[in-house]
Structure formats: structure tokens, C-alpha cells
N, C-alpha and C positions, 0 to 999 in steps of 0.2 A: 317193582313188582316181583314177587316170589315167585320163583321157578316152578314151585310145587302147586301152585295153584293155578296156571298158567291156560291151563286144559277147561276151566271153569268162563275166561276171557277169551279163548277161541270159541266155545260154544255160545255164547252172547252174543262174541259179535255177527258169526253165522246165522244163528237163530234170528236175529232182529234184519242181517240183510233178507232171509228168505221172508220172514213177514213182509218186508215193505215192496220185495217183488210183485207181492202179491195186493197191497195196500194202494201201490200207483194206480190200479184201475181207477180207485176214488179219490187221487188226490192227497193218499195222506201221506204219513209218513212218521216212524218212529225213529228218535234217538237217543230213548235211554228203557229199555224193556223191564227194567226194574220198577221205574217211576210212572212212562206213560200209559201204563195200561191201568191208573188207578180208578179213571172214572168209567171206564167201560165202554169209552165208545167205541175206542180201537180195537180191541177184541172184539163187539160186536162186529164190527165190517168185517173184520178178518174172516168171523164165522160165516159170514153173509158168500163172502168171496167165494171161499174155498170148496163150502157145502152148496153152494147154487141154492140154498133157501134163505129165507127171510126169518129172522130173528121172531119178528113181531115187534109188539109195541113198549118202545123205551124212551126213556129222557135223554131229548137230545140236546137238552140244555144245561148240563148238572153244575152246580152250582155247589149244592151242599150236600154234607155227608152221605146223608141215606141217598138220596137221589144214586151216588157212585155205588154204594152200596145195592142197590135195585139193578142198580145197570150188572155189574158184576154176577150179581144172581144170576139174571137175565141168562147172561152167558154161559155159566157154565150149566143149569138147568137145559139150556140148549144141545150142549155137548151131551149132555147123561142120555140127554131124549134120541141123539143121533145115536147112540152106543158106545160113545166113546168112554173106554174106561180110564176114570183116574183114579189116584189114590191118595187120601190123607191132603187135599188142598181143598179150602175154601171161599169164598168169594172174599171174606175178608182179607185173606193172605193175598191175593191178587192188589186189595186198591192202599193197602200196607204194606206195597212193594217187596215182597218178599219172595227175593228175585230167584234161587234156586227151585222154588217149587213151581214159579212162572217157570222158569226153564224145562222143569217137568211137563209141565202139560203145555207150552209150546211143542215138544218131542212129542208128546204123545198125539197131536195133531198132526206134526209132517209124517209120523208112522201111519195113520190112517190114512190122510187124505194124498200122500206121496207115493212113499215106498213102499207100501204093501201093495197097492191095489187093489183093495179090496181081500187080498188074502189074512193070513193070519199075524199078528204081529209078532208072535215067537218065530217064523219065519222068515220074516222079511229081510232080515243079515242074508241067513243062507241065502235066498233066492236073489239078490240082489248080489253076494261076491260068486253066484255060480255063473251068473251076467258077465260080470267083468272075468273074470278065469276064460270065460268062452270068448272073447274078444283080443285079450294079449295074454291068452296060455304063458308062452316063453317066460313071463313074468314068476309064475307061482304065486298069485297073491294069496296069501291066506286071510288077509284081514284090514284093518281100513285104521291105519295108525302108519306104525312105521314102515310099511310095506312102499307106502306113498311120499317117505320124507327127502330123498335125493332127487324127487320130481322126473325122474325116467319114465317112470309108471304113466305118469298122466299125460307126456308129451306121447307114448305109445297108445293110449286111447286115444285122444283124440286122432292119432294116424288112422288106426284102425279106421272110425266113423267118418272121416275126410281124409282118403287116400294121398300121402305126400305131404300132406301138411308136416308131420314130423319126421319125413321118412329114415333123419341118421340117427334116433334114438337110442338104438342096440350104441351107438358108440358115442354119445355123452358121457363124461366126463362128471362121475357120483361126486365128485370132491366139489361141484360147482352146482351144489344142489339147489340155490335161492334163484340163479339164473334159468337151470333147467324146467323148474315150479311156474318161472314166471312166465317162461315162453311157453308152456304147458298150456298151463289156464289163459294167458293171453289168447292165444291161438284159440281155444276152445270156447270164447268170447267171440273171438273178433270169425271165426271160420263157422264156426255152429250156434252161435248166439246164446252159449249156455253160460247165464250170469254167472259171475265173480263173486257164489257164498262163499267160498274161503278164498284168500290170499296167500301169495305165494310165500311172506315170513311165516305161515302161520302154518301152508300147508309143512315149511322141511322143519319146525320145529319138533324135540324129542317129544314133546308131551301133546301131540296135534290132539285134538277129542275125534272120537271114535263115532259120534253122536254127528258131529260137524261134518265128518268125510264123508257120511254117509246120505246126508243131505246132497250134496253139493255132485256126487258121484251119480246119485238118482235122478239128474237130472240128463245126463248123459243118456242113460237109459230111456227115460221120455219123451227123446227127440223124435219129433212127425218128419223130421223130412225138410221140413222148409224152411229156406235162407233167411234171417232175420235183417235188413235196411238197416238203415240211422237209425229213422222214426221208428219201429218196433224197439229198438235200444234204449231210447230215449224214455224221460219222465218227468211230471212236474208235481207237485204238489206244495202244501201251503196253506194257513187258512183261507187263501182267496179263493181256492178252490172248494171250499168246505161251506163258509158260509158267511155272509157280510151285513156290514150296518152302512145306513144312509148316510154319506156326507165323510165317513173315515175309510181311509186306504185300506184297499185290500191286497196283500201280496202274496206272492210264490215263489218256487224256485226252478227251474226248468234244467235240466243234466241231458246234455246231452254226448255221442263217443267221441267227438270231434268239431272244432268251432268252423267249418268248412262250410258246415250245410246251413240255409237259409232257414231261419226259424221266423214264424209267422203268429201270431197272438190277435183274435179279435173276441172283445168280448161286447155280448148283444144285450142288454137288458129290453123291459117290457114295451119300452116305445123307443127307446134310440139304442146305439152305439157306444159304447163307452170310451173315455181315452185309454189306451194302453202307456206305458213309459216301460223301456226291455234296456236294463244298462248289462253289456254283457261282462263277466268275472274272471273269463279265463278260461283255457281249459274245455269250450265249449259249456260252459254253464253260464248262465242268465236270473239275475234277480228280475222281477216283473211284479206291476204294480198299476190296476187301477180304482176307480173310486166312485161308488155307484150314487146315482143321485138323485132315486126313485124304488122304492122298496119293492120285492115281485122276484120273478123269475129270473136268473140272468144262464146264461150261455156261454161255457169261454171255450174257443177253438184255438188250440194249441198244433199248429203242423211245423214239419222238417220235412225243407223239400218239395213241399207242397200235399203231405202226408200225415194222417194225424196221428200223433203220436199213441200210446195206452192210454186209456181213458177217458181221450177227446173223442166227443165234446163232452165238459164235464158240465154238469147242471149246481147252480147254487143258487141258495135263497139268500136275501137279500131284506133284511128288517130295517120298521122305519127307525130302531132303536134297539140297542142290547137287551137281549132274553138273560131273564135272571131264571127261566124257568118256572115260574112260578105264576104261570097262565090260570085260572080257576080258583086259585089259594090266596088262604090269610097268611099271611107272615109275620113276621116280629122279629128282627135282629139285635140283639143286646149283648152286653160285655157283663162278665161274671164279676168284673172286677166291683161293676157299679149297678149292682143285682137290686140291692136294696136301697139307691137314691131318690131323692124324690120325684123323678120323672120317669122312674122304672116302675116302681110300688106301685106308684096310684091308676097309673094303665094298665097295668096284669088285675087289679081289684075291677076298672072299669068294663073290660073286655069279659073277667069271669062273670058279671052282674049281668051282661047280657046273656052269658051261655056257650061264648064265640068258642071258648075252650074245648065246649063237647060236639062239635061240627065235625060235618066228614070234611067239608074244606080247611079247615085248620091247621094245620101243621105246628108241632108242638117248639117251643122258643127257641132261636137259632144263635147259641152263643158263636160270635165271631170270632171269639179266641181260638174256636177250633177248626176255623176253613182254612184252606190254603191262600197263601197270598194272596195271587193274584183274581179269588176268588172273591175277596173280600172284599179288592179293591174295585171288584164288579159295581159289589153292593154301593160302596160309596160313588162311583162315579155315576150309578141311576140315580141313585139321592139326592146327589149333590152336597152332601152334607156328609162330614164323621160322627156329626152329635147323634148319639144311643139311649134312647133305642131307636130304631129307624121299622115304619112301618111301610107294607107292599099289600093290594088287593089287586087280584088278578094280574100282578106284576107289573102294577102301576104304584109308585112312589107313594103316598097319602102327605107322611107327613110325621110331625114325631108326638106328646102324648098332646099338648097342648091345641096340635092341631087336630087328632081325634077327639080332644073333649070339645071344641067348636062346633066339630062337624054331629057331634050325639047332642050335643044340645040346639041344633037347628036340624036334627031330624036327618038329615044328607048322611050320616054314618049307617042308619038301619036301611036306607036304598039300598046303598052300595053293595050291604050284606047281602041283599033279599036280591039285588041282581048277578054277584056273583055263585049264591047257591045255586043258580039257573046254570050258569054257566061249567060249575062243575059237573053237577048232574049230567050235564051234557056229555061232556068231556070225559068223564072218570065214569060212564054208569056202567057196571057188573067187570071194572079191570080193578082186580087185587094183585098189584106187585110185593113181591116176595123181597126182605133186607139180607136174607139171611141161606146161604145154600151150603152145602158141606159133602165131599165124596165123602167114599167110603176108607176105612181105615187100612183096609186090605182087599186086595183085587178078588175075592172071593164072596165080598158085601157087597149085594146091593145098592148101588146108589137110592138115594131118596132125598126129597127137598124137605128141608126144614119147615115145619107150618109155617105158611106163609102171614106176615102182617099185614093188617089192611089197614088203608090211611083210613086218616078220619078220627071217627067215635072209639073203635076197639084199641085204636091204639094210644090216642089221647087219654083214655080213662084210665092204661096203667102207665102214663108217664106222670111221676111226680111233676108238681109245679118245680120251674125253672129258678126262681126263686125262694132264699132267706125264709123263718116265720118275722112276722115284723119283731123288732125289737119293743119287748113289752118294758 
């Protein structure tokens, strides 16, 4: 890794611990801020978190492109409506991991909802190093880089706020700067319970980020007062905590400071108890795993100590089968490879004959070639099948063309239609989500949402068919 770029990998790894500080309430948890925030959900909770409001109504099953694309709108349409200003990033740039400007508007969240407090963000430096100046004066700090790199500095904060914790600081030893960082922030961990966003290589490093220190110092600042336990330390997430299928395991990961304290896991579904299995890793961390065997509500109690940790108790649902998302909707999965074979052609002719095309349930052809893996492998494990094109109504399997033309020539295909209109209507009636949101190019513009598209008709009638003309 490049020395020169160094300062872009500290502010990552900072930025992604303070999101999932914040993520544990729900269970989640990010490990690559480039890549997981492409579908939305995890920005969404984040926003949820940190603003104390609620998003509103999004896909929380995203599967395919737009759906990620919606979710992302979602989100930052959210931001813009809070005030927050960004600049020059779009929701596309978000689920196209296009991690420097994710790094942007990650910062420009922990400047509002952190270290400003509500004040101005041109400010928030000053008022935040005239904090620390007023706490370890002796220091002269002027700024939040190399002020902090022989780790003096932060072993003398933390004295300051827990008297004696650091008290021989004045006579550390600058030459032994990774030691001094580490018992710094350790301390300020283990004595005031102020998470570990930066680490001590990264605090005595020459190119620390200025962005990072400043996170990680603000919280210094923030402290109410009150001793944080194990269990306040502590955290689990996982998709077992997020959400589960009938009959396949669900797991987590549970971190805790130390493997000393008793950790306890029950999880309740809607008429019994579940098995737990907790093999522990080391370290005080535990993989955990159990396996719901009735679709519903479940309940999982995570304590240390007999304590529940953030987040506990967390709630998750519990399907009797994988959500493709596509609850209310027509679908069609095809491969561009084999756009115009004979079992492609004559189903896209069959389906336009009925009109399925110009439906607000409709969704326009979902080439595979463009989902992500594991995305894909969704689709084919609800199928059961790889053979394409693969059809879904209301996000139940059908069948592929052979078995749509069965079902139109015994009448059972125009049901199915006529009862899933019902059920869109229901579902989708007067929610137009938005693919497409963009700030503004300069902090001096306005934000504004791109016209939003509405599924369905409006937007089916300007998407070319997915398919070849036939070969005349």
C-alpha cells in the first residue's frame, strides 16, 4: 500500500467503524463501505439510527437493479429533506460503490449528526479543538493530524475526563509512540467506554486523516457521564439478526471486551423456542446459530452477564421461503445471451398479446447477466431451475414459457393476473418511488430530486422491448 494514499485507508476504516457503532442497535454490520451500501438498506438504517426518524417506505428485499437504485434514492432524498448538504454525489454513485464520494457523504453525516451539534459545519473544527485546548491546554494542540501522532496527547485526555488513568503522560517517552496510542485509546475504551474509531497504527501514523481524528475525538466530547459494563461493549449482528427463512440456519456474530462474562442467547419464535448452538472463537467473540421452523415473528435475547447487550432484544421476521421481492409483480428473468431462442421469442410475443407489458405490475425484463451473484443465485434457487427465462407472479415461481402457455390455454394464467392486479393495487396504491436522485453540483444549488419514475405503465411504455426484432 502507498504511503501517499494512506490517509484515504484510515478514513475508511474509521468511517465504517463509526457506522456500525451505530448499525449494532439493528444487528447489522458493514465490512466493505465501498461495496455494502449498494442496495440501500444499510444507509437506510443508518439514517433511521442516527436521525431518530423513519425513512418511509422501501424494498427491503432488493434483489434487482432498480429496486437498489430506489433504495439509494430513498436515502439520500432523505438526507436533502433533513438539510443535509451534499455535493456532486448521486444515488447511483452510491450502489456503483464509488467509495470516495461514499466517504463524502459518510463525513458529511458525522458532521451533522456528531460534531457540530446542531451548529454550523464551518465551525465544527474550531469548536471541537477549542474543547480539547480547554482540557490538556499544556498540549498546544492546534489541529487533529500530527498533533495526536506520539499518542501523548490522547493518553492526557483521557486523564483529564478519568482522573489518574494517565497521570505520568507529561513523561512518556515520544519515541514510543505506537505504545503510548495504544494505552491511550485502550484506556479511553476500557475507562470511559469511548469506542476504538481509530487504532493506535493508524492514530501515530505521518498521514493520520484529519476527518478520522476528528470523529473519534468527538466522542470524547459526548460523554454523559456513565460507566459503560461488558454488555454496553458488547454487539452481535448477522443476518440472523435481520431476517430468516423456514428450515435454513440463521446466524450471527456476537464481540464481546473479554471471554470472561457469561453470554446467554434465547431465541422465541411465534409458538416455541428455538435451539441456539454459541461455539465460542476466542477472544470473547462467538459465532451463533439457530433455525426457525415456523415463519412469524421471532425474538432473539442476546445478554452478558445477565444484561442485554445494544440492540437486545432484536426482532426478526421469519419467511416461509426467500423473498425475491417481488411480492405484487410480474417478472421475467432472461439472459441476453439467448434473447431471441425459442423459448424467449414466443413468451415476450405471448405476454405482449395479452397487454402484461403495459401493467402497472409489470416490471420490465430482468436480464441476469446484470444482477450480482449472489443475487442471481436467489433467483435460481426459488426456481429451482437455471433454464431461462424463468417466470415469478407475486414472487411465486410460475414456471418457464412452456409452462405459461399451459396455464393461458386452460384459462389459470388470466386468474393469476386478475388476482395479482388486486394485490398490487393494494400494495403500491399512490407509492411512486423515485431510480434516480442527484445533489447538487455546488453547495450553493439547491438540492432537488430528479422526476421521479413510476413503476408500471409510465415506465414500461418508454422501455424498449428487451429483446432482438425477429430475424426476418
Amino acid at each position: 500500500m502507498a504511503a501517499s494514499s494512506h490517509w484515504i485507508d484510515i478514513q475508511q476504516n474509521a468511517f465504517t467503524r463509526w457506522c456500525n457503532e451505530h448499525l449494532k442497535d439493528r444487528g447489522m454490520h458493514i465490512n466493505d463501505l465501498g461495496k455494502d451500501l449498494a442496495d440501500g438498506l444499510l444507509l437506510i438504517n443508518l439514517l433511521e439510527i442516527i436521525s431518530g426518524k423513519s425513512v418511509g417506505r422501501y424494498n427491503k428485499n432488493p434483489k434487482i437493479p432498480t429496486q437498489k437504485l430506489e433504495n439509494t434514492a430513498i436515502a439520500m432524498k432523505f438526507v436533502a429533506d433533513e438539510g443535509v448538504k451534499t455535493v456532486n454525489i448521486g444515488n447511483e454513485d452510491i450502489t456503483n460503490g464509488k467509495l470516495k464520494l461514499i466517504l463524502g457523504l459518510i463525513w458529511t453525516l458525522i458532521l451533522r449528526y456528531q460534531i457540530n451539534k446542531g451548529g454550523s459545519d464551518s465551525d465544527a473544527k474550531n469548536d471541537l479543538l477549542k474543547w480539547v485546548r480547554s482540557k490538556i491546554p499544556e498540549y498546544d494542540i492546534k489541529g487533529f493530524t500530527k498533533d495526536w501522532n506520539d499518542g501523548k496527547a490522547i493518553c492526557a485526555l483521557v486523564d483529564a475526563l478519568a482522573p489518574g488513568t494517565c497521570k505520568d503522560h507529561r513523561s512518556l517517552n515520544p519515541g514510543d509512540a505506537l505504545a503510548n496510542a495504544t494505552r491511550g485509546i485502550d484506556a479511553g475504551y476500557n475507562t470511559l467506554g469511548v469506542p476504538r474509531i481509530v487504532l493506535p497504527d493508524e492514530m501515530v501514523h505521518p498521514k493520520v486523516d484529519e476527518h478520522a481524528m476528528m470523529t473519534y475525538i468527538a466522542y470524547y466530547r459526548d460523554l454523559d457521564g456513565k460507566a459503560l459494563d461488558d454488555a454496553a461493549r458488547s454487539r452481535a449482528y448477522g443476518p440472523g439478526l435481520i431476517s430468516g427463512v423456514v428450515g435454513e440456519d440463521a446466524p450471527f456474530t456476537v464481540e464481546t471486551p473479554n471471554s470472561s462474562g457469561k453470554l446467554e442467547v434465547k431465541v422465541v419464535g411465534p409458538k416455541s423456542t428455538a435451539q441456539v448452538k454459541v461455539v465460542p472463537k476466542g477472544n470473547g467473540n462467538y459465532d451463533v446459530t439457530y433455525q426457525p421452523t415456523e415463519p412469524g415473528i421471532y425474538k432473539v435475547h442476546v445478554t452478558l452477564n445477565g444484561k442485554h447487550i445494544p440492540g437486545s432484544i432484536f426482532t426478526v421476521e421469519v419467511l416461509q421461503q426467500e423473498s425475491l421481492g417481488g411480492e405484487g409483480k410480474i417478472r421475467v428473468f432472461y439472459t441476453t445471451t439467448t434473447a431471441s431462442n425459442e423459448k424467449t421469442r414466443p413468451l415476450q410475443e405471448l405476454l405482449e398479446k395479452k397487454g402484461v407489458h403495459l401493467r402497472p405490475d409489470f416490471e420490465p425484463w430482468i436480464p441476469v447477466d446484470i444482477m450480482d451473484k449472489p443475487d442471481r443465485d436467489a433467483v435460481f434457487r426459488r426456481a429451482g431451475t437455471k433454464v431461462l427465462p424463468i417466470i415469478f407472479i407475486d414472487d411465486v415461481y410460475i414456471g418457464d414459457y412452456y409452462a405459461i402457455a399451459k396455464l393461458n390455454d386452460s384459462g389459470e394464467l388470466d386468474k393469476m393476473l386478475k388476482t395479482n392486479e388486486g394485490k398490487y393495487q393494494q400494495m403500491f396504491s399512490g407509492y411512486t418511488p423515485m431510480t434516480s436522485y442527484k445533489a447538487p453540483s455546488s453547495p450553493s444549488t439547491k438540492a432537488s430530486a430528479a422526476p421521479a419514475k413510476k413503476w408500471g405503465t409510465v415506465q414500461t411504455k418508454n422501455v424498449q422491448p428487451p429483446l432482438p426484432p425477429r430475424d426476418q
